[in-house]
C-alpha positions in Angstrom: 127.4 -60.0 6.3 129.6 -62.0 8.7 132.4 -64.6 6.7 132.0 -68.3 7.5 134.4 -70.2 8.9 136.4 -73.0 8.0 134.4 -75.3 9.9 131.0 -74.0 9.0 132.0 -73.8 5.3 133.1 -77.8 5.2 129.4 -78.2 7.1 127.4 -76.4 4.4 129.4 -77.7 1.4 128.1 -81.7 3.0 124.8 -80.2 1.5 125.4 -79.2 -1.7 126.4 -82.0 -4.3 129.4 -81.6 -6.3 130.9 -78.5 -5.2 134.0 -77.7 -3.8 136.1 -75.0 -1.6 139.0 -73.6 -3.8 140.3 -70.6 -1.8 137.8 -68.2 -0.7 135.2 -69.3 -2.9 133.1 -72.5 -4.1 133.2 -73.9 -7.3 130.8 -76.8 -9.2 130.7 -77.8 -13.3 127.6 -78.5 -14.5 127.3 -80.8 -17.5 124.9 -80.6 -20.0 124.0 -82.2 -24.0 124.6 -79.5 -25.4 125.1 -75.7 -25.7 121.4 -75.1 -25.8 120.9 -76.6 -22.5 123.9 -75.2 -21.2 122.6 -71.4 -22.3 119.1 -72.3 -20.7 120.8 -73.0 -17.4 122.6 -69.9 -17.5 119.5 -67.9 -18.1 117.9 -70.0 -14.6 121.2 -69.0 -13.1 120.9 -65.4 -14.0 116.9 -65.3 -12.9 117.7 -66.7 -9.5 120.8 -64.3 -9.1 119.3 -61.1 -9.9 116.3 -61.9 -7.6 118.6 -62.5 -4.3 121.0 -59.3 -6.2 124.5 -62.0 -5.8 126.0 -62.6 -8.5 128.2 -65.7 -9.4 130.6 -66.1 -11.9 129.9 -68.3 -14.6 132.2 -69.7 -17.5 130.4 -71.1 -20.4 132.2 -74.2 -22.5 129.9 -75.5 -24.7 128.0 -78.2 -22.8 129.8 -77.3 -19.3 129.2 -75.0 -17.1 131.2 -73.6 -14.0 129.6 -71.3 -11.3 131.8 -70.0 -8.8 130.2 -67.9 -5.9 131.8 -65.8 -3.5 130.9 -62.7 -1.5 133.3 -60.2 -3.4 132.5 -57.3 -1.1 133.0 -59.2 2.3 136.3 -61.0 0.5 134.9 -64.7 1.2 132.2 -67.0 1.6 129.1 -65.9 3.1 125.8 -67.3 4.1 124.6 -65.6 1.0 127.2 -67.8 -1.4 125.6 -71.2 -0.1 121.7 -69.7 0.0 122.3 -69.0 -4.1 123.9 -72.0 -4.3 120.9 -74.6 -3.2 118.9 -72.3 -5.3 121.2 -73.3 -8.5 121.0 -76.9 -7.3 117.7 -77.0 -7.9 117.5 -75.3 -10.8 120.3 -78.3 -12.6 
């Protein structure tokens, strides 16, 4: 699995609503009522991410959520980090 570029990463990110490019990774909070909703994300999150076997990282705070993808074995952002990432945007 080939990194992405600079250039291609700024392109894909023009998709994707709300996320950002913080080092070698992208980041988006998801807000939510409450920590029911937030849990039931989660669980979509964790469907999704064990079906495509990439895992993000996810940090839980009540009624926000953070996912942070990145391809830890190719050090950086693959094709792979924004693929899961439409797929948890349409999941919100």
């Amino acid at each position: 699995m080939a990194l992405l570029s600079d250039n291609v990463i700024t392109e894909k990110l023009g998709s994707l609503e709300g996320w950002g490019h913080e080092g070698n990774q992208i980041v988006k909070q998801f807000k939510f009522k409450n920590f029911i909703e937030s849990m039931g994300f989660v669980t979509k999150v964790a469907i999704l991410a064990e079906r495509v076997d990439h895992h993000p990282d996810i940090l839980i705070e009540y009624s926000r959520v953070t996912i942070t993808l990145s391809t830890h074995s190719e050090g950086g952002l693959t094709i792979k980090d924004f693929n899961l990432a439409n797929e948890i945007q349409k999941a919100s």
